[in-house]
DOMI-370224 format. One record per residue (C-alpha): residue number from 0; x, y, z. Coordinates in steps of 0.25 Angstrom, whole numbers, always signed. Layout:
SITE/nr/east/north/up
SITE/NUM/X/Y/Z
...
***
This chain:
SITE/nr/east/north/up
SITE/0/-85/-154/-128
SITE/1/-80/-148/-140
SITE/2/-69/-149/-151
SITE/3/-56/-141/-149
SITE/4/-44/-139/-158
SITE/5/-32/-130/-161
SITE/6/-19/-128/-170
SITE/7/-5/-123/-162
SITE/8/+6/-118/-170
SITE/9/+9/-108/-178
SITE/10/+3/-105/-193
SITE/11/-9/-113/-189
SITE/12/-21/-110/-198
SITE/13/-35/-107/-192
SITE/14/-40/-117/-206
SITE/15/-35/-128/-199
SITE/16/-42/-124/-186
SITE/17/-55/-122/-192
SITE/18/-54/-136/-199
SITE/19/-52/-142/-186
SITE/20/-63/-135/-178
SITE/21/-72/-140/-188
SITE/22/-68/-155/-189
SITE/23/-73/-155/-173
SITE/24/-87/-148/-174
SITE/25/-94/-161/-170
SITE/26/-87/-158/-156
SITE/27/-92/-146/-155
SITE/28/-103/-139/-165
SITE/29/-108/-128/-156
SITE/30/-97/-119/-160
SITE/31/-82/-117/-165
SITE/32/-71/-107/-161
SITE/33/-56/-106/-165
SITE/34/-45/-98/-158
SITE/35/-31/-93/-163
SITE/36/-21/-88/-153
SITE/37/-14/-73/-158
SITE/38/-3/-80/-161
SITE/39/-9/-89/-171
SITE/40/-2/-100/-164
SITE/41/-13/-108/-157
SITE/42/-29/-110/-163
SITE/43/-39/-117/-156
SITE/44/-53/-122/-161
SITE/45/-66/-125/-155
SITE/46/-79/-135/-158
SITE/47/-88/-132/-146
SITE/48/-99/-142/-140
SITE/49/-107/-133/-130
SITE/50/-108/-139/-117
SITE/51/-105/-128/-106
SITE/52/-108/-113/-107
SITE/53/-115/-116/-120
SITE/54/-114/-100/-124
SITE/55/-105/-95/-133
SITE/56/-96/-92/-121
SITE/57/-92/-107/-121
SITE/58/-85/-106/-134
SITE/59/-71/-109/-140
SITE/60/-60/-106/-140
SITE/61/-60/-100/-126
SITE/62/-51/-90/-120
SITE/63/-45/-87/-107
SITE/64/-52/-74/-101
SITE/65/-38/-67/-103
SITE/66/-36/-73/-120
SITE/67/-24/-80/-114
SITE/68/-28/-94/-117
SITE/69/-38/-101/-127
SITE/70/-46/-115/-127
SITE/71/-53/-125/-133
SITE/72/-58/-136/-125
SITE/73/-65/-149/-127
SITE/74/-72/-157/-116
SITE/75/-78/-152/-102
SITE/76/-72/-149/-87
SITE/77/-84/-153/-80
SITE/78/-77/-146/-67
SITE/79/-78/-132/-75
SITE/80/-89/-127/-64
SITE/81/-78/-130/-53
SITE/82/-67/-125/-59
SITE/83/-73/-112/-63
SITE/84/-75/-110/-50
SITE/85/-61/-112/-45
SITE/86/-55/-102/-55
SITE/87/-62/-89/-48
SITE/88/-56/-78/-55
SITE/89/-56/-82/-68
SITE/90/-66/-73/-76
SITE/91/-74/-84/-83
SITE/92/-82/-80/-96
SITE/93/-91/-93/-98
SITE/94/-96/-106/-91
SITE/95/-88/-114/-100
SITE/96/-78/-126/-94
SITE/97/-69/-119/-104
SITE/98/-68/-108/-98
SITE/99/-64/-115/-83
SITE/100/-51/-123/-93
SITE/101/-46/-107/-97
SITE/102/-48/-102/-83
SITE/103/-41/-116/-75
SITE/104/-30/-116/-85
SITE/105/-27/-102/-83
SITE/106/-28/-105/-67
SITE/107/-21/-119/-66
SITE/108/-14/-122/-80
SITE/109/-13/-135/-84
SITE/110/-16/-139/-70
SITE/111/-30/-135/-72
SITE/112/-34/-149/-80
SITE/113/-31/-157/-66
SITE/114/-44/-149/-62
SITE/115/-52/-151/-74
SITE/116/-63/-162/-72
SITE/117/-66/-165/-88
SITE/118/-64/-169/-102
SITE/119/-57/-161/-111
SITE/120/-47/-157/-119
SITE/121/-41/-142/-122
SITE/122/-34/-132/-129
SITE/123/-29/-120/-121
SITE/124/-20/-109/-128
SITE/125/-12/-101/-119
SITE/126/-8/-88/-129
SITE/127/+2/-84/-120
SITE/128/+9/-95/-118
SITE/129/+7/-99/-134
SITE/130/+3/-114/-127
SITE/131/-7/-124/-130
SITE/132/-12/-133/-118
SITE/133/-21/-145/-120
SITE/134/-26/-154/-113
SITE/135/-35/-168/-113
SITE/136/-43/-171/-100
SITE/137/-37/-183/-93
SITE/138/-46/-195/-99
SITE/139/-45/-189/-113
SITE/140/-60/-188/-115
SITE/141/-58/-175/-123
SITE/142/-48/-179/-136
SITE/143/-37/-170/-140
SITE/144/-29/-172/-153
SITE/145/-17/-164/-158
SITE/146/-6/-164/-171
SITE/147/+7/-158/-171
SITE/148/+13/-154/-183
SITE/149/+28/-154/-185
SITE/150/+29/-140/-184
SITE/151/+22/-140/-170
SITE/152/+8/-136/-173
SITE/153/-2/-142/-165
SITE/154/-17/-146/-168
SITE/155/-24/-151/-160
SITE/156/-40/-155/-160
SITE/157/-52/-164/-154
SITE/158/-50/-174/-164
SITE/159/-42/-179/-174
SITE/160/-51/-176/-186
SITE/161/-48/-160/-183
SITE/162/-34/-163/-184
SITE/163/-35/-170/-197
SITE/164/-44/-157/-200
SITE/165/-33/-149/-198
SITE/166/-22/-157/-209
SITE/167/-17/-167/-201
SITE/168/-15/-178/-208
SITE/169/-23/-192/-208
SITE/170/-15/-202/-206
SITE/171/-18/-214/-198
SITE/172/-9/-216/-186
SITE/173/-3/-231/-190
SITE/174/+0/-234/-177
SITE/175/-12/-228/-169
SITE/176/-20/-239/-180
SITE/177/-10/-251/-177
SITE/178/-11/-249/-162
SITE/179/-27/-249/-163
SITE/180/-29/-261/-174
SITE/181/-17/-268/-163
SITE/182/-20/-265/-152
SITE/183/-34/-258/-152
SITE/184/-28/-246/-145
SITE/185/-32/-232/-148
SITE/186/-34/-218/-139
SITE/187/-24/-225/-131
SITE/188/-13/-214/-134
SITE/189/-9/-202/-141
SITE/190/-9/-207/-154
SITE/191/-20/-205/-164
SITE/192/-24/-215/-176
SITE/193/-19/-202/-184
SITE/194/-4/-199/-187
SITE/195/-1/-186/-181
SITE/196/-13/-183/-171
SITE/197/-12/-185/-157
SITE/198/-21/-188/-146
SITE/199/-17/-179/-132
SITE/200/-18/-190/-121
SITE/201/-28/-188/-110
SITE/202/-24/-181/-98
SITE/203/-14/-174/-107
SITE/204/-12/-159/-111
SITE/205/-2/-154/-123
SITE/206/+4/-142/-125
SITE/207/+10/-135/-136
SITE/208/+19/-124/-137
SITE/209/+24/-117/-151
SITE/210/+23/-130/-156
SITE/211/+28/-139/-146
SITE/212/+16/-151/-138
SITE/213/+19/-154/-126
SITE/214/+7/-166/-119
SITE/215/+9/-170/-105
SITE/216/-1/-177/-96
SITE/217/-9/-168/-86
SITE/218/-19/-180/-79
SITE/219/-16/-195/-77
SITE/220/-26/-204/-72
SITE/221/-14/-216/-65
SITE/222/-7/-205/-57
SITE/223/-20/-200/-52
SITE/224/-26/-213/-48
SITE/225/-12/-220/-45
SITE/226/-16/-223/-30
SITE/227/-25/-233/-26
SITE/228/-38/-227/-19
SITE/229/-37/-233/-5
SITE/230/-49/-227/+1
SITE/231/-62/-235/+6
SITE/232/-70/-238/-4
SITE/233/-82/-232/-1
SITE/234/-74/-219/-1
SITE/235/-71/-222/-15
SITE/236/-83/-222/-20
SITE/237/-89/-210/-13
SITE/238/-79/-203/-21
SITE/239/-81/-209/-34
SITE/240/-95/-208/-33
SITE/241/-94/-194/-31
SITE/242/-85/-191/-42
SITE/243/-93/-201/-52
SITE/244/-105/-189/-48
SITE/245/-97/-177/-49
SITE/246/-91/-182/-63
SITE/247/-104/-186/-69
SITE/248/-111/-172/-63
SITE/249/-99/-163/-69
SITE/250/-102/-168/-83
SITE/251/-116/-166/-84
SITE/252/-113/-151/-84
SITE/253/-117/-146/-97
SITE/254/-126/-135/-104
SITE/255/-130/-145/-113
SITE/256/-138/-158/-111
SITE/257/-130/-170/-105
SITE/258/-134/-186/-107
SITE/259/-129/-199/-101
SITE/260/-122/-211/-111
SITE/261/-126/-224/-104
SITE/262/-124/-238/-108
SITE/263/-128/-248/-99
SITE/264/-117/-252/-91
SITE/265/-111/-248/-77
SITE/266/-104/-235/-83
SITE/267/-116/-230/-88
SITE/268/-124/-234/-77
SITE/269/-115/-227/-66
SITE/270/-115/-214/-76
SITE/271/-131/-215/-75
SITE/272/-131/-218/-62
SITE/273/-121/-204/-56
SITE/274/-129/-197/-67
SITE/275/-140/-198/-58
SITE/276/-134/-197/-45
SITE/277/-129/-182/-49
SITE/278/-142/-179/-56
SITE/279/-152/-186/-49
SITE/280/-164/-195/-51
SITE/281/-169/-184/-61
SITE/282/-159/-185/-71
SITE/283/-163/-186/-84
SITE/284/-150/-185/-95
SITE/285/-150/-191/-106
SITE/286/-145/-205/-108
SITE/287/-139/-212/-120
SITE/288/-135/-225/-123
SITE/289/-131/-232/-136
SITE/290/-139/-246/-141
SITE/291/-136/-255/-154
SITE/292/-149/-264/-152
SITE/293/-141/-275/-148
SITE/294/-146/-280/-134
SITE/295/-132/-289/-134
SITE/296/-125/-277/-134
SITE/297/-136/-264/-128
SITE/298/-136/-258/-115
SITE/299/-149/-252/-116
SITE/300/-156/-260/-108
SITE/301/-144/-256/-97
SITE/302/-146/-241/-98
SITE/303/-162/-241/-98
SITE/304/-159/-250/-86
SITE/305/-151/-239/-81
SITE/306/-160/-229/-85
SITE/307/-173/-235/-80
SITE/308/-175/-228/-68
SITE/309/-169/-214/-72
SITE/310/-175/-203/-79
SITE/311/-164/-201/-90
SITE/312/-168/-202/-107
SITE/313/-161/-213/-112
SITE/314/-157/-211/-127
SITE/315/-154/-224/-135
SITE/316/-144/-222/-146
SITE/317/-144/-234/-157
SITE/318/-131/-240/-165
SITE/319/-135/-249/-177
SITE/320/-125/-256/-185
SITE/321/-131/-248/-197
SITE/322/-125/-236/-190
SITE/323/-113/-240/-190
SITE/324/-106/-238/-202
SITE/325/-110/-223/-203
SITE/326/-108/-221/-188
SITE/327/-95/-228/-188
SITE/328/-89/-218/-199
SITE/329/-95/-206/-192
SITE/330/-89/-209/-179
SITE/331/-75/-213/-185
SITE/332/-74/-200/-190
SITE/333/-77/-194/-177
SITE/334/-67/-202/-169
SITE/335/-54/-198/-179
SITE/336/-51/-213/-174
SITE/337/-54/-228/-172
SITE/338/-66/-229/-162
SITE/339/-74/-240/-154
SITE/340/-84/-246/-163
SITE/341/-99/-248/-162
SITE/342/-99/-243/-148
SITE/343/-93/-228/-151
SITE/344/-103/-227/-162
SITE/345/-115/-230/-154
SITE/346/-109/-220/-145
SITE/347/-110/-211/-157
SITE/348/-123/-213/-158
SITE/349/-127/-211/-145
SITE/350/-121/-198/-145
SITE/351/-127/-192/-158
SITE/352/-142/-196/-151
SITE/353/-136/-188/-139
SITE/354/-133/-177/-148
SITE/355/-147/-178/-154
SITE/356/-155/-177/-142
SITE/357/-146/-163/-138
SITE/358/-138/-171/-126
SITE/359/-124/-166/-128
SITE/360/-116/-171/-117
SITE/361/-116/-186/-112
SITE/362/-111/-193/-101
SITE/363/-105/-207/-102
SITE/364/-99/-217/-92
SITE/365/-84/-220/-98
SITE/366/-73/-224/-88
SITE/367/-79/-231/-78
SITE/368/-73/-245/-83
SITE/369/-58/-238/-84
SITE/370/-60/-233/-70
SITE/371/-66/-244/-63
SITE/372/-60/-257/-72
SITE/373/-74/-261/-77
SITE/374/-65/-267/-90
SITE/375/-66/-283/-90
SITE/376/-53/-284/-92
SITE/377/-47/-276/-79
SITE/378/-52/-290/-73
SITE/379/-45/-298/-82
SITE/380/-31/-306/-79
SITE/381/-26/-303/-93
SITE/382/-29/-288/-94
SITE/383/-21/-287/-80
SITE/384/-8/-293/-86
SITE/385/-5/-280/-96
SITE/386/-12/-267/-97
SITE/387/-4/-262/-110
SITE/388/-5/-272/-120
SITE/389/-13/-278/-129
SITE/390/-17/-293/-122
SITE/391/-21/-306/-129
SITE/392/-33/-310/-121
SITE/393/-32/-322/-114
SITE/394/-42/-332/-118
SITE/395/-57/-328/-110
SITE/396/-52/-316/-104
SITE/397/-52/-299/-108
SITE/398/-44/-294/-115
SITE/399/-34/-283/-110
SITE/400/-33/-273/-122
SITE/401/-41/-262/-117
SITE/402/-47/-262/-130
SITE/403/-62/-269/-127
SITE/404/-66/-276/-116
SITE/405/-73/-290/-116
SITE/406/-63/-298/-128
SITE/407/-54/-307/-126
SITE/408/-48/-306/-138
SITE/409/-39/-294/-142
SITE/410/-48/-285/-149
SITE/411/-39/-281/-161
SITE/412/-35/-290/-173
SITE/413/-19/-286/-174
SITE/414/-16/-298/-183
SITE/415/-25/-291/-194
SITE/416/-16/-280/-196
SITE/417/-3/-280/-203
SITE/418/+11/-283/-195
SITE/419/+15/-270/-198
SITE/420/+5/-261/-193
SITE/421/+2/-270/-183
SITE/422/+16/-266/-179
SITE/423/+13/-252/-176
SITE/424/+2/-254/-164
SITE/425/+8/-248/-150
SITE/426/+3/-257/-140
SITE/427/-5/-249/-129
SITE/428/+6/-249/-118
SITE/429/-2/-240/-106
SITE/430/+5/-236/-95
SITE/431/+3/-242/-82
SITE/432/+4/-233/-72
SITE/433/-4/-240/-60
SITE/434/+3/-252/-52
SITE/435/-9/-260/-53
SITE/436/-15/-268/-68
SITE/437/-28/-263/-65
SITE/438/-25/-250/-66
SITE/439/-16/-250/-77
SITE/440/-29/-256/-84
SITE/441/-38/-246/-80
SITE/442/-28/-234/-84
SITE/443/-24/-241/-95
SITE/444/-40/-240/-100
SITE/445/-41/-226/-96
SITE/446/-28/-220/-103
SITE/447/-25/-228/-114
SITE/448/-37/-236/-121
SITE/449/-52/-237/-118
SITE/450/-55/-222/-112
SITE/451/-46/-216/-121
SITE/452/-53/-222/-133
SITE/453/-67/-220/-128
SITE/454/-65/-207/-124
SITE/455/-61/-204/-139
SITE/456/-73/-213/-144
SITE/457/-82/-205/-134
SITE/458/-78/-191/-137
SITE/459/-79/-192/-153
SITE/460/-92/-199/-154
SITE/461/-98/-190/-143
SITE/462/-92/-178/-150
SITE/463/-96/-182/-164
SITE/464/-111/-179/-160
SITE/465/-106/-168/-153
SITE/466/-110/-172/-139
SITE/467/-101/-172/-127
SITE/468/-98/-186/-120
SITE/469/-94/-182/-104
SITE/470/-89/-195/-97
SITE/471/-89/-193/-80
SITE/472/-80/-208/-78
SITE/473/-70/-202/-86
SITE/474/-67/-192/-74
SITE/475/-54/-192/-70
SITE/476/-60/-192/-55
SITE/477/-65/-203/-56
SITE/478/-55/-211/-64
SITE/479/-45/-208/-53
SITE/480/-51/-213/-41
SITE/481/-55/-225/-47
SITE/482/-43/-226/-53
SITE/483/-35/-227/-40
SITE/484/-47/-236/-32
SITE/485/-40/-251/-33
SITE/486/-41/-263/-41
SITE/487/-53/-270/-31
SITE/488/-60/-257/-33
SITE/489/-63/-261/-47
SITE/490/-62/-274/-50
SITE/491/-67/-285/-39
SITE/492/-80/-293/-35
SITE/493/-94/-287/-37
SITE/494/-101/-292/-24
SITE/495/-93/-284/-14
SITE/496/-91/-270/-21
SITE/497/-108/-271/-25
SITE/498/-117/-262/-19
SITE/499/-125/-270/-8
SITE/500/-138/-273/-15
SITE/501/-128/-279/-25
SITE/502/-120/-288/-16
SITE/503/-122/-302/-16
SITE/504/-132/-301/-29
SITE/505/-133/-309/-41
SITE/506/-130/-298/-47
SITE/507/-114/-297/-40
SITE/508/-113/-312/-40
SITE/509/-104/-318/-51
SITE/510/-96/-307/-52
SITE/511/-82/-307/-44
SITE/512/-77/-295/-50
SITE/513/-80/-282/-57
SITE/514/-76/-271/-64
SITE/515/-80/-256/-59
SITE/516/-81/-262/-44
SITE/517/-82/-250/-36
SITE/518/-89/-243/-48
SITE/519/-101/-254/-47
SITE/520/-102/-250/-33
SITE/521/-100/-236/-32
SITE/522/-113/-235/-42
SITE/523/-118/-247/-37
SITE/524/-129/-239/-29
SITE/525/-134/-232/-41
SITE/526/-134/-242/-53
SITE/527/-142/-254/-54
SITE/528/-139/-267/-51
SITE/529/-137/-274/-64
SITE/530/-128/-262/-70
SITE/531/-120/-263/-57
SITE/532/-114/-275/-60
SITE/533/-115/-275/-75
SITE/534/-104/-280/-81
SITE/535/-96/-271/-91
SITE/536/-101/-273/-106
SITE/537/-93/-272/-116
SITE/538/-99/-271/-128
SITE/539/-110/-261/-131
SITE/540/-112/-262/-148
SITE/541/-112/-276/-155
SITE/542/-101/-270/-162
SITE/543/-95/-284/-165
SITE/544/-109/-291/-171
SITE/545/-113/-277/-180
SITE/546/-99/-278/-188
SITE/547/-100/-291/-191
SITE/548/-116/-292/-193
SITE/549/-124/-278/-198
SITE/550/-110/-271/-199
SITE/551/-102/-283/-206
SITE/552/-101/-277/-221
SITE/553/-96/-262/-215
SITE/554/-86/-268/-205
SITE/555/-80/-276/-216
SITE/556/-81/-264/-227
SITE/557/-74/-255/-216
SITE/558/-64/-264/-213
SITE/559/-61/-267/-227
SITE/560/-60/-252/-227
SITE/561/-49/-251/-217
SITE/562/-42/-263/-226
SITE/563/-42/-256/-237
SITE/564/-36/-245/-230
SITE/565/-25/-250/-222
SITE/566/-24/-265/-225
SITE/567/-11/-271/-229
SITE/568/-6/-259/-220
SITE/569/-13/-259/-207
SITE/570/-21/-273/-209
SITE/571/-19/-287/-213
SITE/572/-31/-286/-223
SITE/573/-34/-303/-222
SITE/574/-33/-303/-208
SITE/575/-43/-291/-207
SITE/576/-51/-299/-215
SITE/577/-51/-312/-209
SITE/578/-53/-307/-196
SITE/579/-65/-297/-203
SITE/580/-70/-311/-208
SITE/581/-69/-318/-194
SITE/582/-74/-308/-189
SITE/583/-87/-308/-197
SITE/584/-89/-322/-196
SITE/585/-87/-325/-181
SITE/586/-87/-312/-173
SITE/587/-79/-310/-162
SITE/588/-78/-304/-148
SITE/589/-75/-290/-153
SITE/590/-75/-282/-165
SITE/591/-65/-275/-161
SITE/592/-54/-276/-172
SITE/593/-66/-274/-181
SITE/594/-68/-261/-177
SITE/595/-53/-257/-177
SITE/596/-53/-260/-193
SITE/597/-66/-254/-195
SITE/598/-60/-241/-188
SITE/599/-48/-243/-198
SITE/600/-59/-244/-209
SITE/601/-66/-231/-206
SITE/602/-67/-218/-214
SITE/603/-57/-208/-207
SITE/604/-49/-219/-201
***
């Protein structure tokens, strides 16, 4: 995993290039290369993170074996060992993955990414041609930002912050911010909280040509899983078993040391559990988890539950409020953007220990809620009614905003902004492409709100301690055929779906429906009991107590901070203080909007 960037147009300067390549060292320290086409047209730019052929082989920018075409690339195609071999012939200098995107691009085209199992994200300069083609891996996993100057020039990068490196102006995006203190929607599409820089969508590629961009969409996920899956069910999950191990066994290849992130619910669990189906009893990786002290809200007694019968280090990686303050401006400047609280800074945490202790790849278990409707609210009345707006709860039932799980309230405070700005906000109107509400829900989730945000989260705070986060649920495998299996699949009662030592138990009773139904009993077998029919928890960090209790004089100064800053134009400066006040005084059952104002009160926001 790396950082990559590159200028496109002519009378680029190579001072502007460098300036970038170094914003992004944090995303790869082990080297840096640059590259500028004969022409002076196209430059390219290089942070490397060595994971595969650690020689000097493996470095970038990399070239075609004939010159033709030049590329930098961020991510991994864990399939690189297959795919080498299907392109006999070509005359392959390294044992890079790197190498296998020059040799299948010159092969297949554009057509190559369909073949590419993966994360990542590219810049390929075809000199002949004079042509930039980029592309982003189907669940956006790797980021890719770009400006385009009036004149046609091009920049692309990593992150934002190499953009802003290179003189783009920074101006927060008005809209991008009203739509987020709304609506509580971000990473949802193309727009950035900055005027000017753009996001590539995922499973997207972009072009440019003498200074015309051209995006179009290479993957999507509805067209692939469009028909329902009409087979037994038994057949079902042989074939999702066998993918969840073939997924999970093609990202542990690495020349570097690789470690497990658990927490300790039924994602995590599963993830354990095919680690040590495809490595065996023996198994002894590293595993991380994140705790706060809190028993309310840790899962450690979950993972050394989990754990307990395995031969696998478990590394505990403490978040206390003190933290916090320091941590939170750390992170901030990693993101570019708002991020997701307490949670995302303990995962910062986790990370640096994993860094520490020489593990520089981990594996974690995001997805499998999106693809097998583990949300609370895919079972609620309410959420089915309207995938594409932002609902008022009715009273006692979850609320439908994709934004957090477990309210019933929305989570955002619009009346504390001004009418004005409030005006701005673009409602998140997702496209429904399946003829089913479900469906819609669980695309809904996957394209436009809670894996693009966590996947942005995920890749920043990962990166910021230079380590590589790989997540197997996220492939695209997987999300298809469960995509396509139907609604009863998911969703429906306990007992009959449970594993037969489970059937009939104190344990199925009381429950007439679940979440990750066919999930719970394809992994059944290999998880116990009590993790089996785990509820979902939705809250990890006692986020809401530490900002009004240890935390209660840096939230109020950082939010005063965002006043000062934006108030009168952005914020209703009493109402932010009268729900600040309420806030502190009576709580609430999320802290939600309280972080959206501390984000707007951060430095570099």
């Amino acid at each position: 995993m790396c950082g990559i960037a590159g200028i496109f147009g002519h009378g680029s300067k190579r001072s502007r290039l460098d300036v970038m390549v170094a914003s992004q060292r944090h995303r790869g320290p082990d080297s840096e290369g640059t590259f500028e086409d004969a022409t002076g047209v196209a430059e390219l730019g290089h942070n490397r993170l060595s994971i595969i052929d650690l020689s000097a082989a493996g470095r970038q920018p990399m070239s075609s074996h004939d010159g033709r075409l030049s590329l930098v690339f961020n991510g991994e195609i864990y399939n690189y060992v297959e795919l080498r071999a299907e392109l006999d012939g070509y005359p392959f200098r390294t044992r890079t993955d790197t190498e296998v995107i020059l040799a299948a691009y010159e092969r297949w085209g554009i057509a190559c990414l369909d073949r590419f199992i993966g994360m990542f994200a590219f810049l390929l300069w075809d000199s002949r041609e004079g042509r930039l083609f980029a592309a982003r891996d189907r669940f956006g996993v790797k980021p890719l930002y770009y400006h385009v100057r009036p004149d046609g020039t091009l920049f692309v990068a990593s992150e934002i912050k190499a953009l802003h490196a290179a003189g783009i102006a920074r101006e927060p995006d008005s809209i991008a911010w009203a739509t987020y203190l709304t609506h509580g929607h971000h990473d949802h599409s193309e727009r950035t909280f900055w005027q000017g820089i753009r996001s590539l969508p995922a499973g997207h590629s972009l072009t440019w040509t003498d200074g015309h961009v051209e995006i179009n969409q290479w993957y999507d996920l509805a067209e692939r899983a469009l028909a329902y899956d009409e087979r037994p069910v038994e057949v079902v999950e042989e074939e999702y078993l066998h993918l969840l191990r073939d997924s999970v066994r093609l990202r542990f290849r690495a020349d570097v040391p690789v470690g497990i992130n658990l927490s300790g619910g039924l994602d995590s669990s599963t993830l354990l559990a095919v680690v040590q189906s495809v490595q065996g009893s023996e198994s002894d990786v590293t595993a991380f988890t994140f705790v706060t002290d809190d028993p309310l809200y840790d899962e450690l007694p979950w993972v050394r539950q989990m754990l307990e019968q395995t031969r696998h280090p478990l590394t505990a990686c403490h978040l206390s409020a003190d933290d916090v303050p320091a941590l939170a401006a750390s992170v901030q400047a990693s993101e570019d953007e708002p991020f997701g609280g307490l949670p995302t800074l303990a995962y910062a945490r986790l990370f640096e220990h994993a860094r520490a202790e020489g593990v520089i790849v981990l594996l974690d278990g995001q997805g499998m809620d999106e693809q097998w409707a583990g949300y609370d609210y895919y079972r609620a009345d309410a959420a089915a009614e309207s995938v594409s707006q932002h609902l008022v709860a009715q009273p006692g039932k979850p609320c439908a905003t994709a934004v957090i799980q477990g309210i019933t309230r929305p989570p955002t405070r619009s009346e504390c902004l001004t009418p004005e700005f409030r005006a701005l906000a673009e409602p998140l109107d997702a496209v429904k492409p399946f003829p089913d509400r479900l469906r819609n829900l669980q695309y809904r989730d996957t394209r436009f709100s809670k894996i693009p945000r966590a996947v942005r989260f995920n890749d920043r705070v990962s990166m910021r301690s230079s380590t590589e986060l790989r997540e197997p649920f996220l492939d695209h495998r997987l999300f298809e055929l469960a995509l396509r299996q139907p609604a009863d699949r998911k969703i429906g009662p306990f007992d009959s779906f449970a594993p037969s030592r489970l059937q009939g138990s104190e344990l199925a009773q009381g429950r007439p429906d679940v979440g990750k139904r066919l999930l719970r009993h394809i992994v059944g077998r290999m998880l116990p009991d009590g993790v089996v029919t785990a509820p979902k928890r939705p809250l990890q960090t006692p986020q809401r107590e530490w900002l009004r209790g240890p935390l209660k004089t840096w939230t109020r100064d950082v939010v005063h901070c965002a006043l000062r800053r934006r108030g009168g134009t952005w914020f209703d400066v009493e109402a932010v203080e009268r729900s600040l006040a309420d806030y502190f005084d009576n709580g609430g059952e999320s802290s939600f909007h309280l972080w959206q104002w501390i984000s707007a009160g951060l430095p570099g926001s």
